[in-house]
C-alpha positions as CSV (number, residue, x, y, z in Angstrom):
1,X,165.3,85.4,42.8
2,X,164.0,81.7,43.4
3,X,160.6,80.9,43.4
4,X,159.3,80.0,46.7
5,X,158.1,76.1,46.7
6,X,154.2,75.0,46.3
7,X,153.9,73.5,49.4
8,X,155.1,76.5,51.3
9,X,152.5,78.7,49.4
10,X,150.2,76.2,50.4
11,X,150.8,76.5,53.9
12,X,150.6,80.2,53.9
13,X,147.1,79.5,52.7
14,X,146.4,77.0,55.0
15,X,147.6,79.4,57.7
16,X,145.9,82.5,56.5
17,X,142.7,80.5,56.1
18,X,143.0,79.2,59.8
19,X,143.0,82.8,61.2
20,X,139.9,83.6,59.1
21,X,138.2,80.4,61.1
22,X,139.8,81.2,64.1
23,X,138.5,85.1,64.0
24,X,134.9,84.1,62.5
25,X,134.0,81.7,65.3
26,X,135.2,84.0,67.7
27,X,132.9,86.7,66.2
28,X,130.0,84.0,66.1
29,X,130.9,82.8,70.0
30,X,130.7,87.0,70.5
31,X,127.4,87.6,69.3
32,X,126.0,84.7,70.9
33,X,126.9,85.5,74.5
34,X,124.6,89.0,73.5
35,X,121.7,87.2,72.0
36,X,118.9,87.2,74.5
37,X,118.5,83.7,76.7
38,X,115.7,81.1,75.2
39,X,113.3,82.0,78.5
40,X,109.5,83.0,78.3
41,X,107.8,84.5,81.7
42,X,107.8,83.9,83.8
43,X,111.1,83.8,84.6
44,X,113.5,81.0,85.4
45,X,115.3,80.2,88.0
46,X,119.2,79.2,88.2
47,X,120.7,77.8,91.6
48,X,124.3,78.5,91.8
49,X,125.9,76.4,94.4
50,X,129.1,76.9,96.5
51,X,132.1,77.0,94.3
52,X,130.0,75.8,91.4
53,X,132.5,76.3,88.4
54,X,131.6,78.5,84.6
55,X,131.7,75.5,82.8
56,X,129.0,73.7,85.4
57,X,126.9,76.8,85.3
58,X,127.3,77.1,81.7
59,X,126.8,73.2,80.7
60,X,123.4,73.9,83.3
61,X,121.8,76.9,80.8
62,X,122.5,74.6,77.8
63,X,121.1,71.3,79.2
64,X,118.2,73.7,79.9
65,X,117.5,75.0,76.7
66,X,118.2,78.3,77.8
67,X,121.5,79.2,76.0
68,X,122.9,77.9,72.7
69,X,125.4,75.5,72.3
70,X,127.5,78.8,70.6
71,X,126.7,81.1,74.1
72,X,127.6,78.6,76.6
73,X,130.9,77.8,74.6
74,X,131.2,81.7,74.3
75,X,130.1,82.8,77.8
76,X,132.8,80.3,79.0
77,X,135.5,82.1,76.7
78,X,134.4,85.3,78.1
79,X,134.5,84.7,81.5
80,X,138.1,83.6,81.0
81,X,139.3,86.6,79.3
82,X,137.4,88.7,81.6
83,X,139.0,86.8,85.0
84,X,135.5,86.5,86.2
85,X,135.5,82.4,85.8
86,X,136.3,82.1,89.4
87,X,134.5,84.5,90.9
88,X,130.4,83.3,91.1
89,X,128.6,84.0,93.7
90,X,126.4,81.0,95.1
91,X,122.7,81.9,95.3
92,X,119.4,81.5,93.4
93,X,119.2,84.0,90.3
94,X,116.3,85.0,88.2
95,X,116.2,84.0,84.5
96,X,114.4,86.4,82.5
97,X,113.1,86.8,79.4
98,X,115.5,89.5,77.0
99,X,118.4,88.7,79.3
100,X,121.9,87.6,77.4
101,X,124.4,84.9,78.5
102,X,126.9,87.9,79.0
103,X,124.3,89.8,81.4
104,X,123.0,86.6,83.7
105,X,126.9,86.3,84.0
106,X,127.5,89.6,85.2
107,X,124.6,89.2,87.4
108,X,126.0,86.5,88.6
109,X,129.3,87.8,89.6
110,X,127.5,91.0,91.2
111,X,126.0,88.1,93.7
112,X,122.4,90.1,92.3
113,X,120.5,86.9,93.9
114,X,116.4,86.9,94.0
115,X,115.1,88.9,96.8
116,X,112.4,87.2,99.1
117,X,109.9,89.4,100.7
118,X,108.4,88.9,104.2
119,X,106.0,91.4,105.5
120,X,105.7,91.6,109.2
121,X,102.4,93.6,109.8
122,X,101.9,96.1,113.3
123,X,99.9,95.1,115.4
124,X,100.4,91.3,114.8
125,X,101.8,89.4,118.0
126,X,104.9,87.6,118.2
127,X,103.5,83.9,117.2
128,X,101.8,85.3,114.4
129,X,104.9,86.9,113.5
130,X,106.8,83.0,114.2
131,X,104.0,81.4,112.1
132,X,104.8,83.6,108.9
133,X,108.9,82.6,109.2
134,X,107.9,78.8,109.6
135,X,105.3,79.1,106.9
136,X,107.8,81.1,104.2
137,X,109.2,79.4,101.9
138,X,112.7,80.8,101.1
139,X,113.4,80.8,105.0
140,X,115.4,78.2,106.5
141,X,113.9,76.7,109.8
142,X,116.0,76.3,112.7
143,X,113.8,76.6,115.5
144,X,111.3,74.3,115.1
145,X,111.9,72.9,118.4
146,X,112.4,76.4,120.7
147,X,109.2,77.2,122.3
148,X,108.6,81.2,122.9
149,X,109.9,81.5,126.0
150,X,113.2,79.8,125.5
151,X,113.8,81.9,122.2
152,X,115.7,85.2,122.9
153,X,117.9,82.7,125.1
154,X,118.3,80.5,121.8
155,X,119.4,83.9,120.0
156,X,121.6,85.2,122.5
157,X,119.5,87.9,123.5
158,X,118.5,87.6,126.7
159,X,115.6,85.5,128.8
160,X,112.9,87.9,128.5
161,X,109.2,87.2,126.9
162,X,109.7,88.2,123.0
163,X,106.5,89.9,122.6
164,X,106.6,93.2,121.5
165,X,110.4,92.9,120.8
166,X,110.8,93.0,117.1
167,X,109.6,95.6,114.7
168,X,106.8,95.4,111.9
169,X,108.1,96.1,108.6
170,X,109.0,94.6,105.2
171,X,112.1,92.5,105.0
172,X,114.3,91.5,102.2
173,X,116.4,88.5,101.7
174,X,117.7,85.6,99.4
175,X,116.6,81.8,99.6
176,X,118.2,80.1,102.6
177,X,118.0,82.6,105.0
178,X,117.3,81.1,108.2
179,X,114.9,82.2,111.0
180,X,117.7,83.4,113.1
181,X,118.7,85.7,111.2
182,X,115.8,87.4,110.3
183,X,114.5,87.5,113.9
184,X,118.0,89.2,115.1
185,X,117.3,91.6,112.0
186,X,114.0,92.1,113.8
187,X,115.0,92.7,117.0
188,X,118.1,95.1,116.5
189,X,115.9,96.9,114.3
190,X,113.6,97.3,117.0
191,X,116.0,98.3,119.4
192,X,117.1,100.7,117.5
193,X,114.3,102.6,117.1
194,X,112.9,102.6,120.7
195,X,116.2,103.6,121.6
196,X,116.1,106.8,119.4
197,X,112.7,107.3,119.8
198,X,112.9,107.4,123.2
199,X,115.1,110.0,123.4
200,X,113.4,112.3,122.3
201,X,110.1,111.5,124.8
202,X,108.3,114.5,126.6
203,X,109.5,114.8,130.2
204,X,107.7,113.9,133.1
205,X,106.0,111.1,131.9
206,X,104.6,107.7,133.7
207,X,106.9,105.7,132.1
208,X,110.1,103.8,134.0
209,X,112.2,103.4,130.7
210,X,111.9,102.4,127.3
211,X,110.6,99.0,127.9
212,X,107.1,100.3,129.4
213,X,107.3,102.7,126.3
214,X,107.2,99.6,123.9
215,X,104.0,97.8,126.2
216,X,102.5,101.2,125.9
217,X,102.3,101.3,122.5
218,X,101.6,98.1,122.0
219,X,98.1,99.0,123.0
220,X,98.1,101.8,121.0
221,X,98.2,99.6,117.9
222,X,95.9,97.4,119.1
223,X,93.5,100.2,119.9
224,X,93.8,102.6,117.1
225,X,92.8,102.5,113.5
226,X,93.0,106.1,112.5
227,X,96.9,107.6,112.8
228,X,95.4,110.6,114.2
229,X,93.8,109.4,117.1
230,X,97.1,107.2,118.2
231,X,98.1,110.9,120.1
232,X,94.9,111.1,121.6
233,X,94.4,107.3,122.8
234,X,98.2,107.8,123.9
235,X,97.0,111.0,126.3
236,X,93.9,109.1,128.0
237,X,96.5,105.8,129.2
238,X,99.0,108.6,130.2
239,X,96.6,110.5,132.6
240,X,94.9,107.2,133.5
241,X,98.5,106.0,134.5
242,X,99.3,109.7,136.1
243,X,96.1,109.3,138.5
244,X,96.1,105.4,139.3
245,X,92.8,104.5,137.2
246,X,93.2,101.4,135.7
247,X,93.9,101.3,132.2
248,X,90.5,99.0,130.9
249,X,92.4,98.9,127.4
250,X,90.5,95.4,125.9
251,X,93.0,94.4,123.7
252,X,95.1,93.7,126.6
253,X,92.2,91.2,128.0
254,X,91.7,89.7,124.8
255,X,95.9,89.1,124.7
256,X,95.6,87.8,128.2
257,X,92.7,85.1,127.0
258,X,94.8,84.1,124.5
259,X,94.1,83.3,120.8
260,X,91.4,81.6,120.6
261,X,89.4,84.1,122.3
262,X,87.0,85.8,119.5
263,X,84.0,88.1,119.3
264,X,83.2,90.9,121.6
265,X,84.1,90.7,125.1
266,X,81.9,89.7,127.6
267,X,81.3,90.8,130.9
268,X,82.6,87.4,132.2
269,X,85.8,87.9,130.4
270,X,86.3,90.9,131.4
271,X,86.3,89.8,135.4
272,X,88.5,87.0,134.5
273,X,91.8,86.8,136.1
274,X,94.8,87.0,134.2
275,X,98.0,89.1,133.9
276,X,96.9,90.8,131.5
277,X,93.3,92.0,132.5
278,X,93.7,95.5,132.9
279,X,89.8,96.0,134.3
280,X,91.1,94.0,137.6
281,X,94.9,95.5,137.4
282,X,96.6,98.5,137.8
283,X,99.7,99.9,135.8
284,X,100.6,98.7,132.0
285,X,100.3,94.8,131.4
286,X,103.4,92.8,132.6
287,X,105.0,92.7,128.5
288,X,103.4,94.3,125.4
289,X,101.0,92.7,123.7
290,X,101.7,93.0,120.1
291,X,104.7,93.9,117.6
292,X,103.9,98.5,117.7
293,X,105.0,100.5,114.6
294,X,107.2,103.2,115.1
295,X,104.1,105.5,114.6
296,X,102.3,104.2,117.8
297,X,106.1,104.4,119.6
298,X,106.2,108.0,119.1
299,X,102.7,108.5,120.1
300,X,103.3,106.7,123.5
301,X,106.2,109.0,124.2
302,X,104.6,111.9,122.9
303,X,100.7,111.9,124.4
304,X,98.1,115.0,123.1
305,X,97.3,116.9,125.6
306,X,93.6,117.5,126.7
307,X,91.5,115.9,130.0
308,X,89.9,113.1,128.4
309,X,89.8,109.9,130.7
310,X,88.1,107.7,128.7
311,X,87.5,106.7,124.9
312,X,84.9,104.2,122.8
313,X,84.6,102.9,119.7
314,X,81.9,104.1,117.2
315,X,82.0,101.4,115.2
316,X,83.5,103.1,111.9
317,X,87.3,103.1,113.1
318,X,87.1,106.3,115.1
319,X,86.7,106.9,119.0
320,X,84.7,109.3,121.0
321,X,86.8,110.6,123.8
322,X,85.1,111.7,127.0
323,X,86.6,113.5,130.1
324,X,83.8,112.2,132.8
325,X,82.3,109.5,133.4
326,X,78.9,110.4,132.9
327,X,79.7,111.5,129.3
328,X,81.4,108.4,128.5
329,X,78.4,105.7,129.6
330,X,76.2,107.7,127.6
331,X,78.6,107.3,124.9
332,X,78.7,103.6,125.7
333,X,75.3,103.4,125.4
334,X,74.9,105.4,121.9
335,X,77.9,103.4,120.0
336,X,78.0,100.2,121.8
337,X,74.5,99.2,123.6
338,X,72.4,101.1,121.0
339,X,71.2,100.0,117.6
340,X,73.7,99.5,114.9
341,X,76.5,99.8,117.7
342,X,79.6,97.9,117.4
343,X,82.4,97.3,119.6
């Protein structure tokens, strides 16, 4: 049998030896895509754009210092084999320290974006509630020039006054989110809950629909700092309304004198005419007067029973709730005319 020839031995070598290369920077480019990311806290931040490409997102964590030269080459292999390549997810992504190239990737795909956080607090009115979107910075601003009572119309949710009309709670969302779309969240999420909540409202009471539900409650919030005495301040503007007596809820009267207004009220103030005065008007304010929780919803619809008539504050959070008059200006005059009395 013939020898084979030297330089075809040669070439097997050269072959074989390739392979070995081949498979040993593979291996390498593998256990660089699991080596954990060149980021100390806190963490970084990585802005995926619209149709951004692997190798762009890739070329970013290396010109970054972030990712070796052997994980972005490898985290671009990787995404090819895995068919992933074309499918990121614009957004803003978190960075953090311990992560691989092979993870942020992942997360990446999964569209796993930073979450924002706005807290909407009850009992905050409605421009309060527009100062915090204008003055967060992860939300897009695009109604700057719509004053208050052009904004549900801006929406496409009617021409009413927005007070009152979207609910207090904590909301989630990614950078870019405009103000739109958080104040529709807002609103259908109030809406929502009035609607369920009102359903399931005692019967009889002095209440013409939902929407004097929500202004009732809105002076609930503004009135009460315990939770249990939301029930209680809830009965004495029910039998108030029931029997014609004007409602004398301050909060209102403060709301009516408008933000500036601070300090206790006066007797001047409290003669003043404005919608909202609820001293020189009968009946619930024309539109609520702050953003209610859900807790002082149910309480409007669900009043404690009892004959109290009247309520003050003692100065520590609580009330004392009276059922005449006479009981009440003494009270008056213990928590708010006496020594150490506060509003």
């Amino acid at each position: 049998m013939a020898r084979p020839s030297r330089w075809l031995v040669r070439a097997a070598a050269a072959a074989a030896g390739g392979a070995a290369l081949a498979l040993a920077a593979l291996g390498w480019l593998a256990y660089e895509i699991h080596q954990p990311l060149r980021v100390a806290d806190p963490p970084g931040r990585l802005e995926v754009a619209p149709g951004a490409s692997l190798n762009g997102v890739t070329r970013t964590l290396h010109e970054r210092g972030w990712a070796s030269l052997g994980a972005m080459l490898g985290l671009r292999l990787y995404g090819r084999a895995q068919g992933v390549a074309g499918r990121l997810q614009s957004g803003e992504y978190a960075v953090e320290a311990g992560m691989t190239a092979r993870g942020l990737l992942s997360r990446i795909v999964d569209g796993e974006v930073i979450q924002y956080r706005l807290t909407v607090v009850e009992g905050w009115t409605f421009a309060r509630f527009r100062r915090a979107l204008e003055r967060h910075e992860a939300v897009r601003a695009t109604l700057e020039e719509v004053p208050d009572d052009q904004l549900l119309e801006a929406l496409g949710l009617g021409g009413r006054d927005p007070e009152g009309l979207f609910f207090p709670t904590t909301y989630q969302f990614p950078r870019g989110t405009s103000d739109r779309k958080l104040l529709r969240t807002a609103y259908r999420e109030m809406q929502e809950r009035l609607e369920r909540i009102w359903a399931q409202r005692q019967e009889g009471l002095p209440l013409e629909g939902p929407y004097e539900a929500l202004i009732l409650a809105s002076l609930i919030e503004r009135e009460v700092r315990v939770a249990e005495e939301r029930r209680r301040v809830a009965g004495v503007f029910t039998r108030r309304l029931e029997r014609g007596m004007r409602l004398q809820a301050d909060p209102s009267v403060r709301y009516g004198l408008g933000e500036e207004h601070e300090g206790r009220l006066r007797r001047a103030d409290l003669r003043r005419e404005t919608p909202y005065n609820t001293y020189t008007h009968h009946g619930l304010p024309p539109t609520p007067i702050a953003l209610p929780s859900a807790a002082a919803l149910r309480a409007a619809v669900n009043p404690a029973e009892g004959e109290a008539l009247y309520f003050v504050a003692r100065g520590d959070g609580t009330h004392h709730f009276s059922a005449t008059l006479e009981e009440h200006n003494r009270a008056v005059e213990r928590y708010i005319l006496g020594e150490g009395g506060a509003e």
